[in-house]
N, C-alpha and C positions, 0 to 999 in steps of 0.2 A: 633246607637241610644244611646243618651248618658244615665246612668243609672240612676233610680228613686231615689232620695237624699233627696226627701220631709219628709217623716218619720224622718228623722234623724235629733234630735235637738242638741245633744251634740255630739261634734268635739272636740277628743278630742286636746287638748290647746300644740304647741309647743314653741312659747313665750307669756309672757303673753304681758299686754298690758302696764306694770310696765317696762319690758326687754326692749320692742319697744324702748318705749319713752327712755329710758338709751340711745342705741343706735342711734338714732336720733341725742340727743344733744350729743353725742362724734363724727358723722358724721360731722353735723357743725362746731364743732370748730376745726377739721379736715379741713374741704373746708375755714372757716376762718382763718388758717391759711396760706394755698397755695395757694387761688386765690384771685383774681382783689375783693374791694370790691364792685366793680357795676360790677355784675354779672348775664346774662341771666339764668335762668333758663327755661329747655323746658323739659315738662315733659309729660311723652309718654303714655296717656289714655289708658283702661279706668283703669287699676290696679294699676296704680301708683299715682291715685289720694289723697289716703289719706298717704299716706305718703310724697306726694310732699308739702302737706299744712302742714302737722307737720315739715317738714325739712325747709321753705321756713319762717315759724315765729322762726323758732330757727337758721334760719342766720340773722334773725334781732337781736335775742337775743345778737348775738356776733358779733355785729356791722356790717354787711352788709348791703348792698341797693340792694337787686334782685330784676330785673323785671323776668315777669312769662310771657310764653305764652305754647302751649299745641298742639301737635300732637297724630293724633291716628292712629295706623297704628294694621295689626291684621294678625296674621298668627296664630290664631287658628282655629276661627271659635267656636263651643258648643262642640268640640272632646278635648281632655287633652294634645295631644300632638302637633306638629307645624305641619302647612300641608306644609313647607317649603319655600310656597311662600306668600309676602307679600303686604298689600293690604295697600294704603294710602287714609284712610276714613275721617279725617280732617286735613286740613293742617296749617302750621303756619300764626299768621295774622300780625305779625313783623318782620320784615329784620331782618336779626342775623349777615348781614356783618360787619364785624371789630369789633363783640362785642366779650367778654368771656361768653363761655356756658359752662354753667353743665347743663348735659342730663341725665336726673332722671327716670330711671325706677325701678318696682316692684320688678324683677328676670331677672337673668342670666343665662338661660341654654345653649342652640344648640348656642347665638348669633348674631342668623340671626337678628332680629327684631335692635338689638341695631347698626351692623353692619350696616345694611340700613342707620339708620337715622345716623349714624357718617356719613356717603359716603353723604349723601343728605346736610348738614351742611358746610361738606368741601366744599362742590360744591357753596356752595352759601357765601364763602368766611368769615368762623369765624376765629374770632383772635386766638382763641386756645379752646381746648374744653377738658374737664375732663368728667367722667361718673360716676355716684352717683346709686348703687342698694341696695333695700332693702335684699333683697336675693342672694346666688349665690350656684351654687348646679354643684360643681368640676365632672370634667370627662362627662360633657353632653355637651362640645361644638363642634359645627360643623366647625365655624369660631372663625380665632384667635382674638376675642374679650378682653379687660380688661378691669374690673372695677378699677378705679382708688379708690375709696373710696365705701367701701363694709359692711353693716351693719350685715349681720349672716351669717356665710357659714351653708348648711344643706345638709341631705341627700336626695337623688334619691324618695324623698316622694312627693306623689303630695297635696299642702300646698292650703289653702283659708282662706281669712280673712284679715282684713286691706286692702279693695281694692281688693283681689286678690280672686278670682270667679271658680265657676266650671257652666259652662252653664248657666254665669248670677247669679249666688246666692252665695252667704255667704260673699259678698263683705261688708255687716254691719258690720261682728264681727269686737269686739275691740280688738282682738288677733289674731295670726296666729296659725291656727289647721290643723291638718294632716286627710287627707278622705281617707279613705281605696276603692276602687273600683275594684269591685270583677266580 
């Protein structure tokens, strides 16, 4: 039963939303400068959505032409940790064969979820594929996973905000904040 988080309005703040956007636009000009500039972008719902729209106008900024399209896959469930298996609940509605992808998610822990969709991409024949995460949180992978382009490493905290959720909520805030769950 996940735990009651309604009362709780202030979370407190581990970057602000000033830090994000820093990191964002040095991501981009990072992916602008090692990839293709017509470049897929697929980015992996639902936590990765607001950071896939801030990174996706700031490769326009620095001259790319991404298209977007959007997989959602979910190995969690309303529980905080991965139940290990993964579940594909939308799937892509664009061929990715012969294109360049960057596959954009939230966080990098166990793996699993990012691991999936590389194996699922490869299979459907991309030109080469990099991995873009807002997050990465060292020593919790299950598979040997890398982000190619990594915007905060953090600790063993469990993080929400910009997209990233504890049972559906706090995916509004404009910063990422640490929840203590007790």
């Amino acid at each position: 039963m996940p735990h009651d988080l309604s009362h709780k309005r202030d979370i407190p703040v581990l970057f602000t939303a000033e830090e994000i956007q820093s990191q964002v636009d040095r991501l981009a000009q990072e992916i602008g400068n090692s990839m293709p500039q017509d470049v897929m972008v697929i980015s992996l719902l639902k936590g990765s959505f607001m950071f896939t729209a801030d990174l996706v106008r700031a490769l326009h900024g620095v001259g790319m032409k991404p298209q977007i399209d959007f997989m959602t896959l979910s190995s969690y469930g309303s529980g905080t940790s991965s139940s290990g298996s993964i579940a594909v609940n939308r799937d892509l509605s664009d061929s990715v064969a012969a294109k360049h992808v960057l596959l954009v998610d939230d966080i990098l822990e166990s793996g699993r979820t990012l691991h999936y969709a590389e194996d699922v991409l490869r299979q459907r024949g991309v030109a080469s594929i990099k991995i873009a995460v807002l997050l990465e949180k060292p020593g919790k992978r299950d598979l040997p996973v890398r982000a190619d382009y990594v915007g905060f490493t953090i600790p063993d905290r469990f993080v929400v905000g910009y997209g990233l959720d504890y049972a559906n909520y706090y995916r509004e805030l404009p910063y990422i904040g640490v929840v203590e769950l007790h």
